[in-house]
The first five atom37 places (N, CA, C, CB, O) and aatype in JSON, in Angstrom:
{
  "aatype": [20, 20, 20, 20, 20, 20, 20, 20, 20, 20, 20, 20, 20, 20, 20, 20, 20, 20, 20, 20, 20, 20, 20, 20, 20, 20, 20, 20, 20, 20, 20, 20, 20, 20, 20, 20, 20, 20, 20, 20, 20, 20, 20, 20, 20, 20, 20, 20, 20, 20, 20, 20, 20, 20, 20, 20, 20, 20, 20, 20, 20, 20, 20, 20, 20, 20, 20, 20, 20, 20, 20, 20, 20, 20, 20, 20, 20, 20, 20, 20, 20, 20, 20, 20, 20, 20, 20, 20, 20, 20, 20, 20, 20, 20, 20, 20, 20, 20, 20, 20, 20, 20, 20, 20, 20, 20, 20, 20, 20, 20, 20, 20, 20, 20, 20, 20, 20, 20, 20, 20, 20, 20, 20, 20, 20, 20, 20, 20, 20, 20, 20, 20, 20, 20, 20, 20, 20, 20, 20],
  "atom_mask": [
    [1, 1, 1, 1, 1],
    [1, 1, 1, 1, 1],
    [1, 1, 1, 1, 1],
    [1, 1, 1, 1, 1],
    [1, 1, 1, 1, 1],
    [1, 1, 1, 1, 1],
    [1, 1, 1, 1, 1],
    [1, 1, 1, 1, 1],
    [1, 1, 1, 1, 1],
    [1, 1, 1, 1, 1],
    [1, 1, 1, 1, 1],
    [1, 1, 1, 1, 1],
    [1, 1, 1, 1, 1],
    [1, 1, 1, 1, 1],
    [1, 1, 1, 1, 1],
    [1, 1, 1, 1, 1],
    [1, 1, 1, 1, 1],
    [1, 1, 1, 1, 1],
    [1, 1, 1, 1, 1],
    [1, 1, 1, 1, 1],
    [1, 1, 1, 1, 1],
    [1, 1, 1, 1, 1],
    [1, 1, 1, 1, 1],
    [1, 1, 1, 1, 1],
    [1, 1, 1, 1, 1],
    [1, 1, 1, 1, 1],
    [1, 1, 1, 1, 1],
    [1, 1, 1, 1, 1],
    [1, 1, 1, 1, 1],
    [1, 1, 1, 1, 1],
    [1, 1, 1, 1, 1],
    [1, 1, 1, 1, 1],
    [1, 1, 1, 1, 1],
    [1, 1, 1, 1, 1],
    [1, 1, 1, 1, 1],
    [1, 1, 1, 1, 1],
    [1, 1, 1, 1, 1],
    [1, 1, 1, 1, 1],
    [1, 1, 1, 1, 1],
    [1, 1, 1, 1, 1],
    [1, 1, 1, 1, 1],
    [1, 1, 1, 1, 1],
    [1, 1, 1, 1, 1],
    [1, 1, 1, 1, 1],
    [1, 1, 1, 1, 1],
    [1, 1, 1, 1, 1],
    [1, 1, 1, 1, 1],
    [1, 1, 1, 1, 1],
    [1, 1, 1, 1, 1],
    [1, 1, 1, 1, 1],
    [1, 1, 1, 1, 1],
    [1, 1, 1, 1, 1],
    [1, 1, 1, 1, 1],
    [1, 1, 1, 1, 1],
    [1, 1, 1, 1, 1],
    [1, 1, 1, 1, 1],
    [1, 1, 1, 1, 1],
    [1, 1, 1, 1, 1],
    [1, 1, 1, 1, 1],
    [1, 1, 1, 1, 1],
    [1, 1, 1, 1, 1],
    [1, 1, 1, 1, 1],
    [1, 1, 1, 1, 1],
    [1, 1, 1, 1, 1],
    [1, 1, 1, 1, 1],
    [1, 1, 1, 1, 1],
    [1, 1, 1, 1, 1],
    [1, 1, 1, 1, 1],
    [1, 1, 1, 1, 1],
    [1, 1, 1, 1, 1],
    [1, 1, 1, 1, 1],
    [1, 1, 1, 1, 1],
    [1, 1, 1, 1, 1],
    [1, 1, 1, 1, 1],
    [1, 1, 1, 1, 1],
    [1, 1, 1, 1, 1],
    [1, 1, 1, 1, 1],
    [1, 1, 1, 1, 1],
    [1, 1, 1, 1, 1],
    [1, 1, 1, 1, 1],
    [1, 1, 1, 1, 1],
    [1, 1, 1, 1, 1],
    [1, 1, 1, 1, 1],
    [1, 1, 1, 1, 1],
    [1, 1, 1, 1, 1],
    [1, 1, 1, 1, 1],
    [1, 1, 1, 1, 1],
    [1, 1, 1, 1, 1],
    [1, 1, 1, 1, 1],
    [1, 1, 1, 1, 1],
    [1, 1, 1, 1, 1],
    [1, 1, 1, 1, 1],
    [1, 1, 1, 1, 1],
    [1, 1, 1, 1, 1],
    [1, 1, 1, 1, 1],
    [1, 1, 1, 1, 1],
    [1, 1, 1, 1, 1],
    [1, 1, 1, 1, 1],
    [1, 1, 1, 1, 1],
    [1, 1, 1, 1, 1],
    [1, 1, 1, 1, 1],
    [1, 1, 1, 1, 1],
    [1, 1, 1, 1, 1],
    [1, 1, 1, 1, 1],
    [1, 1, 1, 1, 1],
    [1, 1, 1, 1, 1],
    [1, 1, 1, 1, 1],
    [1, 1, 1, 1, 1],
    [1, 1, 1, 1, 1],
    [1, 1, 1, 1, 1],
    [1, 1, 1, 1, 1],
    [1, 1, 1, 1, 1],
    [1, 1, 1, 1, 1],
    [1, 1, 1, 1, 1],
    [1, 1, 1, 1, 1],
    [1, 1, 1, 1, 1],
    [1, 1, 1, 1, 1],
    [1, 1, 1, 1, 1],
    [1, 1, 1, 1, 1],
    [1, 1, 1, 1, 1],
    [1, 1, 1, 1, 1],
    [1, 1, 1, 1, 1],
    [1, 1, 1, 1, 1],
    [1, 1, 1, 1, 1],
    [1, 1, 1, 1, 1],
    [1, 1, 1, 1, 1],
    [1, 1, 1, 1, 1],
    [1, 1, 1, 1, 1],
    [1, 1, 1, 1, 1],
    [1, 1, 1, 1, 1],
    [1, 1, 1, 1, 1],
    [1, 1, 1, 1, 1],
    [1, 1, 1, 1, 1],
    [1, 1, 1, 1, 1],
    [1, 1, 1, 1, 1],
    [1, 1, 1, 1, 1],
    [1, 1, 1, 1, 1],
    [1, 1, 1, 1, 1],
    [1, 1, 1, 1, 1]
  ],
  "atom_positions": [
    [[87.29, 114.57, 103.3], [88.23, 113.61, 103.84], [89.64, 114.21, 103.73], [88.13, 112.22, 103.11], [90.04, 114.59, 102.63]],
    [[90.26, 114.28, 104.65], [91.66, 115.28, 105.1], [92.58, 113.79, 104.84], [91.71, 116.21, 107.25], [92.46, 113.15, 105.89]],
    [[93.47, 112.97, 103.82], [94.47, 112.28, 104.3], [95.84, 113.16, 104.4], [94.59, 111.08, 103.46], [96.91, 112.55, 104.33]],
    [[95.82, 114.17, 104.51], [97.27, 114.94, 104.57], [98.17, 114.4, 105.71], [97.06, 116.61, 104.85], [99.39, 114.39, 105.54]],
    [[97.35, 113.68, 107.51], [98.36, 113.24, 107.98], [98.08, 112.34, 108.33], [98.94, 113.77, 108.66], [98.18, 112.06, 109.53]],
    [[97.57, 111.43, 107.35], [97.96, 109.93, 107.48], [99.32, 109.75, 106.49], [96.56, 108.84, 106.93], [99.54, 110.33, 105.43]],
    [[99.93, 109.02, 107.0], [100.95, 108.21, 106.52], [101.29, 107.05, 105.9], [101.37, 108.1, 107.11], [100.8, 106.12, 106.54]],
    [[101.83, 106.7, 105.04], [102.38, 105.66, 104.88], [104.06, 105.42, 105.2], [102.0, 105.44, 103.68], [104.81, 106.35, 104.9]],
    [[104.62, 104.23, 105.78], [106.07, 104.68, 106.2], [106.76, 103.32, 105.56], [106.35, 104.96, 108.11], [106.25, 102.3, 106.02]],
    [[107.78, 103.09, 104.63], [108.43, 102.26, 104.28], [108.72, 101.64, 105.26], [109.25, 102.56, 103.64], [109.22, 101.99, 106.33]],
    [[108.2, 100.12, 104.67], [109.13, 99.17, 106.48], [108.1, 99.01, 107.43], [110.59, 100.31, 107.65], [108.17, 98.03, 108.18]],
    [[107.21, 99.75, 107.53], [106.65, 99.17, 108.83], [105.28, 99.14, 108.14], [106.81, 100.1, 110.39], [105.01, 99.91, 107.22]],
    [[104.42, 98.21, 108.63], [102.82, 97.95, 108.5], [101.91, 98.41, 108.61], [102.4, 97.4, 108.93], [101.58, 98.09, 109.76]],
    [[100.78, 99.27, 108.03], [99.59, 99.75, 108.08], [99.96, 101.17, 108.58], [98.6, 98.9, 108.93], [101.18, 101.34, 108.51]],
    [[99.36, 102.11, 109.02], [99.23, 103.28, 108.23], [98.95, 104.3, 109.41], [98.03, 103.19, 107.03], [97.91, 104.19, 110.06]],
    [[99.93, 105.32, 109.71], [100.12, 106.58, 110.9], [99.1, 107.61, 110.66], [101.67, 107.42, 110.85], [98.51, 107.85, 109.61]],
    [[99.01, 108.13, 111.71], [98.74, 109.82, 112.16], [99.89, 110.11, 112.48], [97.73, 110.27, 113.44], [100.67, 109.48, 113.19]],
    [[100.08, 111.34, 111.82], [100.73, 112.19, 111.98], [100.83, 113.34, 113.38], [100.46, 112.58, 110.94], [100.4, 114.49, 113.28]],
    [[101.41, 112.85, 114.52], [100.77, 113.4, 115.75], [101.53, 114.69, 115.53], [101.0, 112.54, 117.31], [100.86, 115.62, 115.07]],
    [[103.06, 114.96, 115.81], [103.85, 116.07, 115.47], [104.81, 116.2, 114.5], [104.37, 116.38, 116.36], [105.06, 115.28, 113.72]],
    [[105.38, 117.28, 114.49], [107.14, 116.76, 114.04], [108.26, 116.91, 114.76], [107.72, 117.43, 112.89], [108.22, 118.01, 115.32]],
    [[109.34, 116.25, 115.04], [110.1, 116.16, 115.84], [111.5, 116.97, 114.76], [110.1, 114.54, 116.44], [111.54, 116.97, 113.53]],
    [[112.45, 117.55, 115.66], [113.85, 117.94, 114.7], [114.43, 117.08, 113.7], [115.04, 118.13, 115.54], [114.91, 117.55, 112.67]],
    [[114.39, 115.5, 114.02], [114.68, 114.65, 112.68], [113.5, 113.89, 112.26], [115.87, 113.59, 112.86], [113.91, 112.77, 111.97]],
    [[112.03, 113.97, 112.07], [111.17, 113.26, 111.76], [110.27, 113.74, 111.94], [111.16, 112.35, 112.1], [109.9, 114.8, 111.45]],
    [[109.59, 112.93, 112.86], [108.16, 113.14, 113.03], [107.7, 112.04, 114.05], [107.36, 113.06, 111.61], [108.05, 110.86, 114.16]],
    [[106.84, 112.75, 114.71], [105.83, 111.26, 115.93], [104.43, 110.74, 115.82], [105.54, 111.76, 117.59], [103.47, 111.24, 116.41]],
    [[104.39, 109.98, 115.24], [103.44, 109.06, 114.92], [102.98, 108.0, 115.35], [103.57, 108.78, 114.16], [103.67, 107.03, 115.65]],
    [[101.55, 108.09, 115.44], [100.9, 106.91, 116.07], [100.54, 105.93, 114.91], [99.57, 107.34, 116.92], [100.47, 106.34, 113.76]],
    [[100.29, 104.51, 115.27], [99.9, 103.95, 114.93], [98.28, 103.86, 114.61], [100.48, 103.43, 115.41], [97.44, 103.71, 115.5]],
    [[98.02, 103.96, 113.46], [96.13, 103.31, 113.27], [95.88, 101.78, 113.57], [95.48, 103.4, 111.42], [94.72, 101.52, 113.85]],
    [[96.56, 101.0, 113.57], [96.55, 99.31, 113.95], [96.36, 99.57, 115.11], [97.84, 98.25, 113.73], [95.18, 99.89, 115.26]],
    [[97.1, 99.61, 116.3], [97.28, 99.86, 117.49], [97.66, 100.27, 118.26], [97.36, 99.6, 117.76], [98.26, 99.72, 119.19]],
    [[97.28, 102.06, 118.02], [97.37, 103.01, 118.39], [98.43, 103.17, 119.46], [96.3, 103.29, 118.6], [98.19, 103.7, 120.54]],
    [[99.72, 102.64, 119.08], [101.08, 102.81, 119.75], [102.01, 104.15, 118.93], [101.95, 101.18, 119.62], [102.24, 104.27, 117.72]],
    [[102.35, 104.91, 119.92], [103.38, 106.02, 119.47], [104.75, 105.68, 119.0], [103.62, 106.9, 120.57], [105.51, 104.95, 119.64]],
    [[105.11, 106.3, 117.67], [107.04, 105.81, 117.64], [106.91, 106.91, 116.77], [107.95, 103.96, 116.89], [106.04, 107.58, 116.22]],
    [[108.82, 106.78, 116.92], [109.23, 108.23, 116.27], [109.06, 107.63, 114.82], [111.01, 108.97, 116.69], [108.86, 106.42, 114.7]],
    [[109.15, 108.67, 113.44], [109.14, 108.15, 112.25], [110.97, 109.06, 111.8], [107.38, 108.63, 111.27], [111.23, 110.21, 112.14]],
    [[111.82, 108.26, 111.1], [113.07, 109.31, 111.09], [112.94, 110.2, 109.39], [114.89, 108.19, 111.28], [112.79, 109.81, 108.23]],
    [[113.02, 110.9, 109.75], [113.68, 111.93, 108.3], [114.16, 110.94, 107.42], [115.17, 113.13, 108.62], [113.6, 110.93, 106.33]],
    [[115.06, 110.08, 107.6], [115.66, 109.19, 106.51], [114.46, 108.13, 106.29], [117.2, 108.41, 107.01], [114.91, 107.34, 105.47]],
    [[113.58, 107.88, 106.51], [112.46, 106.73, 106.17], [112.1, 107.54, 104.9], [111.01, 106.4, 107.42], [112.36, 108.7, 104.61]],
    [[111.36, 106.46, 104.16], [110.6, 106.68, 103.23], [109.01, 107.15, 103.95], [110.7, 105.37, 102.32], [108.22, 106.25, 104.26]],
    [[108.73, 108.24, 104.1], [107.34, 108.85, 104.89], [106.5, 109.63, 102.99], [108.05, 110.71, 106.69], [106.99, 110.37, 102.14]],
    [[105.06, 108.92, 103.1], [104.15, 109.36, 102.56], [103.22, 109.65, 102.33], [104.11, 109.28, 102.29], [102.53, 108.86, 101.68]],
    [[102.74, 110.77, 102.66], [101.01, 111.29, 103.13], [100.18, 110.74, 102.11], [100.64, 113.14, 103.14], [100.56, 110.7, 100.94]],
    [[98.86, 110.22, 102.54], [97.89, 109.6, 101.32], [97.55, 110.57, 100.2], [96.42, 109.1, 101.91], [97.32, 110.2, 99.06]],
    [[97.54, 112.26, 100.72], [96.81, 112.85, 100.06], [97.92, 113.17, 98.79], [96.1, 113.99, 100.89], [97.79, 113.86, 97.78]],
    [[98.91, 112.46, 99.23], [99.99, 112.67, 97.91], [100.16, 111.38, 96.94], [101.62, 113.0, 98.51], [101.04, 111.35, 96.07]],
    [[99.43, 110.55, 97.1], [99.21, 109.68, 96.3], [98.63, 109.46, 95.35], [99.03, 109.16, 96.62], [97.67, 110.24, 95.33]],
    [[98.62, 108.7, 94.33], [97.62, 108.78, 92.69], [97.86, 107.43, 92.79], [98.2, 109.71, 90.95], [98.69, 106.81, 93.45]],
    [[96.8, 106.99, 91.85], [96.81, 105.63, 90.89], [97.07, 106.21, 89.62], [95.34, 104.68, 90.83], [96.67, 107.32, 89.25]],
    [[97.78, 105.37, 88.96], [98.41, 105.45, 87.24], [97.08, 104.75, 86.47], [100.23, 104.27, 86.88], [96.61, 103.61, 86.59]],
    [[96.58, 106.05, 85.5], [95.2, 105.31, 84.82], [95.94, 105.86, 83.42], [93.18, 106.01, 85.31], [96.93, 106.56, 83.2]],
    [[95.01, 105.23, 82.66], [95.51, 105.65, 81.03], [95.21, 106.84, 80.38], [94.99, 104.77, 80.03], [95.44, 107.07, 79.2]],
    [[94.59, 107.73, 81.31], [94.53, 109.37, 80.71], [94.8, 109.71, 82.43], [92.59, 110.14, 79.71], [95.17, 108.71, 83.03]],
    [[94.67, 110.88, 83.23], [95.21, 111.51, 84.25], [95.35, 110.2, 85.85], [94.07, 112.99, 84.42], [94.86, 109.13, 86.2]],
    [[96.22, 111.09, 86.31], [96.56, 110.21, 87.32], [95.05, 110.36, 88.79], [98.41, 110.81, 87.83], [94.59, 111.4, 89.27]],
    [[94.75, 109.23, 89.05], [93.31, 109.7, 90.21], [93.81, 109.59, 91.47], [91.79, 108.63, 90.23], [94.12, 108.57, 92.08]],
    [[93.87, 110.96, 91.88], [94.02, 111.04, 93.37], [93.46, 109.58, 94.35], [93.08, 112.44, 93.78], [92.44, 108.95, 94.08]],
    [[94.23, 109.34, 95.3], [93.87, 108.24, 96.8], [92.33, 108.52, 96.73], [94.69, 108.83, 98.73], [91.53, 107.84, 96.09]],
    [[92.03, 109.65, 97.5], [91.23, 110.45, 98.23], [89.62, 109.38, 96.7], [91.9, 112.88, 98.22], [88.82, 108.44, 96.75]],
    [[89.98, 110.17, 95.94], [88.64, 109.89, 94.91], [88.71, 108.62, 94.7], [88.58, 110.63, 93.43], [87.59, 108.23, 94.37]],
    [[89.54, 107.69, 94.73], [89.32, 105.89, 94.63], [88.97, 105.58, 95.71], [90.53, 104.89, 94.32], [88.2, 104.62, 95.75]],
    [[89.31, 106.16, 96.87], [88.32, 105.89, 98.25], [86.99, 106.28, 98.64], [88.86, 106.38, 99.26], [86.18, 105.73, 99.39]],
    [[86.93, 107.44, 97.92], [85.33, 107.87, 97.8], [84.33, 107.11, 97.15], [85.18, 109.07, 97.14], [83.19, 106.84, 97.54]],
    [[85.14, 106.65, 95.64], [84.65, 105.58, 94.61], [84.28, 104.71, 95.51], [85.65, 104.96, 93.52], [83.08, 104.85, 95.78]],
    [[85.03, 103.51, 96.33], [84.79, 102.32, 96.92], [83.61, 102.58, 98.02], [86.15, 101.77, 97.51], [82.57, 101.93, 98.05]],
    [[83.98, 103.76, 99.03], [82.73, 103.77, 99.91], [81.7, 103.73, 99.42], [82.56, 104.68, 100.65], [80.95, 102.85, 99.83]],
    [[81.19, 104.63, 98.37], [80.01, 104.94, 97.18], [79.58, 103.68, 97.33], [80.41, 105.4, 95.47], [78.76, 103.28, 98.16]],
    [[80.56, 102.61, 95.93], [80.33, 101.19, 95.79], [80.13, 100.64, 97.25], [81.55, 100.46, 95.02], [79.24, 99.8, 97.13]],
    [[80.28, 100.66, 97.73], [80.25, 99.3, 98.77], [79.25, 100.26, 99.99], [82.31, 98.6, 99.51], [79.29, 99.88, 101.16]],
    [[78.51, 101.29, 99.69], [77.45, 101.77, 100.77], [78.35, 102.07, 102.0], [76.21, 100.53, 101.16], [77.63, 101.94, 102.99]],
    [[79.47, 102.38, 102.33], [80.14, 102.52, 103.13], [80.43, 101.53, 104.01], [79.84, 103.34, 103.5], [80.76, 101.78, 105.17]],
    [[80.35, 100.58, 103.64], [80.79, 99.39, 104.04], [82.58, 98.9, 103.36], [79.48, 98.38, 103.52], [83.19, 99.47, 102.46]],
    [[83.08, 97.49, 104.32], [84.25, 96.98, 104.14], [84.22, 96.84, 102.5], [84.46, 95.63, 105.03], [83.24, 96.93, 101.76]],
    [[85.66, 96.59, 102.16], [85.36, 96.52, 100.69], [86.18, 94.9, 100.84], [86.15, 98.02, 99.46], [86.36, 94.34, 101.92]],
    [[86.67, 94.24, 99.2], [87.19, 93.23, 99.3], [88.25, 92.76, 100.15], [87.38, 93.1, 98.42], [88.79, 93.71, 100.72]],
    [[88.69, 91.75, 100.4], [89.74, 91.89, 101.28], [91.12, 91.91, 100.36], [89.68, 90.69, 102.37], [91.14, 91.84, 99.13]],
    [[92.1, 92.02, 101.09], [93.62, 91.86, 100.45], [94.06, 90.36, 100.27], [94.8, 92.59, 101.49], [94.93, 89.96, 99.5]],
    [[93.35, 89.64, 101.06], [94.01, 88.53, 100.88], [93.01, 87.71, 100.09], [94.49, 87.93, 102.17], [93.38, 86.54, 100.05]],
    [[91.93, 87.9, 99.47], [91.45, 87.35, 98.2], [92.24, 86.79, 96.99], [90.76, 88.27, 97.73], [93.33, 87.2, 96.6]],
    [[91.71, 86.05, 96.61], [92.75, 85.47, 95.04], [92.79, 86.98, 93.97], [91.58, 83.71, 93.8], [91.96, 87.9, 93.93]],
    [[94.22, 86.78, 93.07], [94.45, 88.19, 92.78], [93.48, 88.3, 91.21], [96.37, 88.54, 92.65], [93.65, 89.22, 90.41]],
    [[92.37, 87.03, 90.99], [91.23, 87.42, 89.7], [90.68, 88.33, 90.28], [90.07, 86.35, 89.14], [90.26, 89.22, 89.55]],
    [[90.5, 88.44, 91.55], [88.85, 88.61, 92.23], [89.59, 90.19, 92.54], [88.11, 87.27, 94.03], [89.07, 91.28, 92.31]],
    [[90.73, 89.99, 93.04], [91.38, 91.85, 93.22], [91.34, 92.85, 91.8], [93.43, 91.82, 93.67], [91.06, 94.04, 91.64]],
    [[91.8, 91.67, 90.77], [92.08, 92.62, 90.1], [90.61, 92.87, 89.0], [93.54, 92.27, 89.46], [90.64, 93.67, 88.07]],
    [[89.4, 92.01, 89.35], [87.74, 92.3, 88.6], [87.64, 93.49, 89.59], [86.16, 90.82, 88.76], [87.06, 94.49, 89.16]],
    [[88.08, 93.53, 90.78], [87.43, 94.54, 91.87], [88.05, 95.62, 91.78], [87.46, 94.17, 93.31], [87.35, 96.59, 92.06]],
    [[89.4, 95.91, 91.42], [89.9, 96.95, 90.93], [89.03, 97.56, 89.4], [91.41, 96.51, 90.77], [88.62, 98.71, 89.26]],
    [[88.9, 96.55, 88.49], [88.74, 96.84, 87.24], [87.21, 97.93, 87.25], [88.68, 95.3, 86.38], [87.02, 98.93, 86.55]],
    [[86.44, 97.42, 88.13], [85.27, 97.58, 88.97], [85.4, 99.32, 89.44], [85.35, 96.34, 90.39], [84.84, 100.34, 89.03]],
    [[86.06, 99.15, 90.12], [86.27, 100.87, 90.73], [86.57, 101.38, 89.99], [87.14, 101.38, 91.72], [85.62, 101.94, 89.44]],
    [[87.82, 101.65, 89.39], [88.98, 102.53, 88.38], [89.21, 101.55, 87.0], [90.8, 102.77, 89.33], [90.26, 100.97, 86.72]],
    [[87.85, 101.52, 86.18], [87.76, 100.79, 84.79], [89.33, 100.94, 84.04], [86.41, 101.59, 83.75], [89.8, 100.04, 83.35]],
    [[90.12, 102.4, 84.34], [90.79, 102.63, 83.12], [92.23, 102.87, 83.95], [90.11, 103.99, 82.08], [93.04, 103.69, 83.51]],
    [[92.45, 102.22, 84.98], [93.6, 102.23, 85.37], [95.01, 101.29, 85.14], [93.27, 102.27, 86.35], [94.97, 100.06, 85.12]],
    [[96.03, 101.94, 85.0], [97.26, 101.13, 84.21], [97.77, 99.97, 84.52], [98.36, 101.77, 84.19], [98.66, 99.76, 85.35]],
    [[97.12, 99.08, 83.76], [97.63, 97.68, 84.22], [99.11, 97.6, 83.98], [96.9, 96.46, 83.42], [99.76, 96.6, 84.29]],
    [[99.59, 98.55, 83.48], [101.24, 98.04, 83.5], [102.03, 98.45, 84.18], [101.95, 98.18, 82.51], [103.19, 98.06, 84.26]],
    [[101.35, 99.59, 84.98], [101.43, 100.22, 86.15], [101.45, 100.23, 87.37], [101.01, 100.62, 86.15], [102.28, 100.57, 88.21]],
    [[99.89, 99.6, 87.4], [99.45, 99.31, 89.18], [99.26, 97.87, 89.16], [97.8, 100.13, 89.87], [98.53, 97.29, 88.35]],
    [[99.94, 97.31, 90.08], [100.67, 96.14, 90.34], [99.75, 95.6, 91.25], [102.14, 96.3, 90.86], [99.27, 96.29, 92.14]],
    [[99.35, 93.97, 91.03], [98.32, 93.4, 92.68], [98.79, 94.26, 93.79], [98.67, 91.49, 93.38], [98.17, 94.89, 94.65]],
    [[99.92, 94.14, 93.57], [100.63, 94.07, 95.37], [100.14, 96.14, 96.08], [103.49, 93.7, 95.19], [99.92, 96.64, 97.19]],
    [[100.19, 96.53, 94.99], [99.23, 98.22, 94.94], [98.2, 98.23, 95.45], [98.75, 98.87, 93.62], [97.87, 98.81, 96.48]],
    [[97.2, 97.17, 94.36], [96.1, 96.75, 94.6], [95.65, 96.53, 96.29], [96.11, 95.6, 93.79], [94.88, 97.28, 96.89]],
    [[96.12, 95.69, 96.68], [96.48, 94.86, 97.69], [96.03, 96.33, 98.83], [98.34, 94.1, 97.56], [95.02, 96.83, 99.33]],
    [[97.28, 96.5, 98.79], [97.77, 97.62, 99.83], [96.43, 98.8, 99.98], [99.38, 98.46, 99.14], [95.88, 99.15, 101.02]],
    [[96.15, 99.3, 98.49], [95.08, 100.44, 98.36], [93.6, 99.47, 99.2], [94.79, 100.99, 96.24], [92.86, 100.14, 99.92]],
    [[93.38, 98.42, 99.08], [92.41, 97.34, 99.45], [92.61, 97.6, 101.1], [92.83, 95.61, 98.78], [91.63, 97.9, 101.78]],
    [[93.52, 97.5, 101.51], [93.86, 97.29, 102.97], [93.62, 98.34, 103.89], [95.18, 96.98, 103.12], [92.87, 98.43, 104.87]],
    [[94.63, 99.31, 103.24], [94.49, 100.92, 103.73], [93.08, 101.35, 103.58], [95.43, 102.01, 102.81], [92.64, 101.92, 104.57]],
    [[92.07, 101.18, 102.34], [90.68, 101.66, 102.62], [90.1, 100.65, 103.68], [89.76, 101.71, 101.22], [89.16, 101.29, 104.15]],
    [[90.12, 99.85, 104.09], [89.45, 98.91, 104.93], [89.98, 99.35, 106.67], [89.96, 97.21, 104.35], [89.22, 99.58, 107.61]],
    [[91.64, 99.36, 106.68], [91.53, 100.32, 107.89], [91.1, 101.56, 108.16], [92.43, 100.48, 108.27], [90.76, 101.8, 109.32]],
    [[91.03, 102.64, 107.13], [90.44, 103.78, 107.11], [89.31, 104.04, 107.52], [90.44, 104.13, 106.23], [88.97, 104.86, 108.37]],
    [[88.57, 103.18, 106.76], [87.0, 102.86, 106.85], [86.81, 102.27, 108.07], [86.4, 101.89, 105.75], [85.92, 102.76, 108.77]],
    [[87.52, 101.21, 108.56], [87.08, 100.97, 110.19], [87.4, 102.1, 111.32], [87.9, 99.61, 110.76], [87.17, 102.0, 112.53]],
    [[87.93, 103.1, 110.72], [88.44, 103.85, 111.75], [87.49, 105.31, 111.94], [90.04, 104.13, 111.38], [87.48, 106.03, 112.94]],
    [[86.75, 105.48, 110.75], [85.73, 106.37, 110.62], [86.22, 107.04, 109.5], [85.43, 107.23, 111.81], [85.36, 107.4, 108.69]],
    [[87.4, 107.29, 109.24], [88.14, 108.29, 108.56], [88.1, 108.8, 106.77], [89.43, 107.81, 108.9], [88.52, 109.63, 105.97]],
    [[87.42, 107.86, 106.88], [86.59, 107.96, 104.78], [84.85, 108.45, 104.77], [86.44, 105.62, 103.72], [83.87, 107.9, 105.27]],
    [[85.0, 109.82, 103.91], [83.61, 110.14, 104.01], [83.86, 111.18, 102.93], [82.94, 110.62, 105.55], [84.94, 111.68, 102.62]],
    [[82.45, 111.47, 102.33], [82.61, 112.08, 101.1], [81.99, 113.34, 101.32], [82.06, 111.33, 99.95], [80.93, 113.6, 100.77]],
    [[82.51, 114.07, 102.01], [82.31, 115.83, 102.17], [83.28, 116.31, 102.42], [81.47, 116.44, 103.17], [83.48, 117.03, 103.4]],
    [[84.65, 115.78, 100.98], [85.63, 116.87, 100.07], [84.87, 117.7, 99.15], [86.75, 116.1, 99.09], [84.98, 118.9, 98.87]],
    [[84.05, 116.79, 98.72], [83.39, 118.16, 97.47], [82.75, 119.25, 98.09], [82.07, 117.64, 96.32], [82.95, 120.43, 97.83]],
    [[81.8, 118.71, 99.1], [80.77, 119.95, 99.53], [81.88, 120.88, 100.69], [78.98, 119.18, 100.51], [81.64, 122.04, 101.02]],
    [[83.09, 120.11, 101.19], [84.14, 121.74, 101.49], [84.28, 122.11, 100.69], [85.48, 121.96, 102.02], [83.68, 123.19, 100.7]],
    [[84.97, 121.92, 99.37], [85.71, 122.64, 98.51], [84.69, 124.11, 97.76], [86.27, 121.4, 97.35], [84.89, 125.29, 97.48]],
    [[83.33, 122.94, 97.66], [82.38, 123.94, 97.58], [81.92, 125.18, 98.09], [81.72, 123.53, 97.67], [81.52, 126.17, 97.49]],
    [[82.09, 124.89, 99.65], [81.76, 126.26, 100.77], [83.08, 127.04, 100.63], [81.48, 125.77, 102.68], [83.01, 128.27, 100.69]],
    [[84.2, 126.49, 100.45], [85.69, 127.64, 100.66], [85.31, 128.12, 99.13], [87.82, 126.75, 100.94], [85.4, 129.34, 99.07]],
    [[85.01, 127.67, 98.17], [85.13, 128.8, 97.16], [83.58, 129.68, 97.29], [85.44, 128.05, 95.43], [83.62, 130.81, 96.8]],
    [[82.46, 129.32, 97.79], [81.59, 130.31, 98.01], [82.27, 131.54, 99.2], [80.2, 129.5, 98.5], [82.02, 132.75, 99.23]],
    [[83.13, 130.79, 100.08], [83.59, 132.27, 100.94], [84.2, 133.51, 100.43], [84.6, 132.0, 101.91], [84.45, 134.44, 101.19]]
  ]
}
């Protein structure tokens, strides 16, 4: 699973491809509804694959809490975001047992809940990172 150009962009809702880069930004489509807009250099722009959750010994990459959930849930939808925040945060506790509650916030929760659920409707979550990583170091 490649999230290097998906996006996240401060300010606006649910979650880009990275189509090019432009001299001040970048052009990005939408995953909601696949509408094009520029993204500017001054936005807050953040690729998934640069993301972690805060746990109480190392930080766990996006990529492996999304692998976790497909696993769990047979590759199926996972909880929703707009569930009551007991049921988010047993379902978090559920995936990532040892992650920092003083840290990762519902509203994290929330968001990581959302983004795997569009991902996952979009095809884009699947668990053959390990077996690349595997073949590039056999090359």
């Amino acid at each position: 699973m490649d999230l290097s150009k998906i996006l996240s962009i401060s300010g606006k809702p649910g979650l880009f491809l990275l189509v090019s880069q432009t001299k001040n930004g970048a052009l990005v489509e939408s995953l909601v509804d696949g509408k094009r807009q520029p993204a500017f250099s001054n936005e807050r722009i953040s690729s998934l694959e640069d993301i972690s959750i805060f746990t109480t010994e190392e930080d766990v990459p996006l990529t492996k809490v999304f692998q976790t959930i497909f696993t769990k849930e047979d590759g199926k939808e996972c909880i929703s975001s707009k569930s009551d925040n007991k049921q988010i945060l047993a379902y978090m506790r559920e995936v990532l047992p040892n992650f920092d509650q003083d840290r990762v916030y519902i509203s994290d929760m929330k968001k990581l809940f959302t983004w795997y659920n569009l991902l996952n409707s979009k095809g884009l979550i699947d668990l053959n990172e390990k077996e690349e990583s595997k073949e590039e170091i056999a090359e």
